[in-house]
C-alpha positions in Angstrom: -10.8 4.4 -14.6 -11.8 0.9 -12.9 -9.0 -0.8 -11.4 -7.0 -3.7 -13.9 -3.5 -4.9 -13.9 -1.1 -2.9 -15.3 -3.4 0.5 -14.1 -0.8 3.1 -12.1 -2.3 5.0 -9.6 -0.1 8.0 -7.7 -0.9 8.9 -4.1 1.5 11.8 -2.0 2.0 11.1 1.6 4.1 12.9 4.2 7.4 10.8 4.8 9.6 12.8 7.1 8.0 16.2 7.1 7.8 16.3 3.8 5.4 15.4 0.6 6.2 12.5 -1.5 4.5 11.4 -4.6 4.9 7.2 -4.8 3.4 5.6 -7.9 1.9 1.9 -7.4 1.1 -0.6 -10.3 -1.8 -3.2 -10.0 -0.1 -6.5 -10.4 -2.9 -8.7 -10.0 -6.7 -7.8 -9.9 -10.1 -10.3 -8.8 -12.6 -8.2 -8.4 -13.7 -8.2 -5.2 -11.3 -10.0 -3.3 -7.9 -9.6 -4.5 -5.6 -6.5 -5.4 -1.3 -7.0 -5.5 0.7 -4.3 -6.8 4.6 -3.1 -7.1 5.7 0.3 -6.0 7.5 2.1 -8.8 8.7 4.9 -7.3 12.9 5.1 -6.9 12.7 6.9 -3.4 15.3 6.2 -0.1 12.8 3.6 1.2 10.0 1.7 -1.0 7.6 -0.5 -0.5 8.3 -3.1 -3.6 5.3 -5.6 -3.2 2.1 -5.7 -1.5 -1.3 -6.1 -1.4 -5.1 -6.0 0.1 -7.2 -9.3 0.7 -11.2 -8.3 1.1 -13.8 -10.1 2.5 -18.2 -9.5 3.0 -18.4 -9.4 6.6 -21.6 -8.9 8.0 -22.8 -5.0 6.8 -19.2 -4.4 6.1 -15.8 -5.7 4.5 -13.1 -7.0 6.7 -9.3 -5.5 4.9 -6.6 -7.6 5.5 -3.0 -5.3 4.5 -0.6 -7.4 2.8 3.1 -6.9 2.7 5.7 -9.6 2.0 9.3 -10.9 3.0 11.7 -7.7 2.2 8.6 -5.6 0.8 10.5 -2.6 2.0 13.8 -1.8 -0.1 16.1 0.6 0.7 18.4 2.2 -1.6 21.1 4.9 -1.0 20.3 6.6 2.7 17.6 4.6 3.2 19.4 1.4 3.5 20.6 3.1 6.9 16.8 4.3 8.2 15.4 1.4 6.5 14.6 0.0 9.9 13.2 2.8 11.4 10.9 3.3 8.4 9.9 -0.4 8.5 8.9 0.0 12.6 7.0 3.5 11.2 5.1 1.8 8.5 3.4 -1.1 10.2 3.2 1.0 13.2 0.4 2.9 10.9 -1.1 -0.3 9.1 -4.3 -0.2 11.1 -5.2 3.5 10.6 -4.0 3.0 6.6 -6.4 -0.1 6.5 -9.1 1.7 8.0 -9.0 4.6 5.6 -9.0 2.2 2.9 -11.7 -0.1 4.3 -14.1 3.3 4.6 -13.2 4.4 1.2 -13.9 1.1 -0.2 -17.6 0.5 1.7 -18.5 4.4 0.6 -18.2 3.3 -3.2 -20.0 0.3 -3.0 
């Protein structure tokens, strides 16, 4: 299914050890430079808005990670490890980007 606003996509990453399913909705879509989408999964921490900006450069695309003011919410016990999780999150931007950035190029 090709990416459009209002598509939800589900991915499972490993927060804390264990496996966590997070589902995103596209928000806004311009093919091929703009994506935005809300988190709408209810975990401890979410990310509630973000986004990729893409660019031709050269051979390749250049990826630029968006993320806004307050993107990360916490709610119950992650209002406590909210910070932590915020310093582990963009601590693993560029490695995130990148796997994005390959996918992305493969498919083109």
């Amino acid at each position: 299914m090709p990416p459009s606003v209002g598509t939800i996509y589900r991915s499972a990453a490993r927060d804390f050890g264990r496996t966590a399913t997070h589902e995103f909705e596209i928000t806004a879509f311009e093919r091929p430079t703009r994506i935005r989408w809300r988190e709408l999964s209810k975990g401890p921490v979410v990310v509630s808005e973000g986004g990729y900006e893409l660019r031709e450069q050269g051979a390749g695309t250049k990826l630029t990670f968006l993320t806004f003011h307050g993107d990360l919410e916490g709610h119950g016990v992650g209002r406590v490890i909210l910070g932590f999780v915020s310093w582990r999150v963009r601590a693993g931007f560029p490695e995130f980007a990148q796997r994005i950035k390959d996918t992305i190029e493969a498919n083109i």
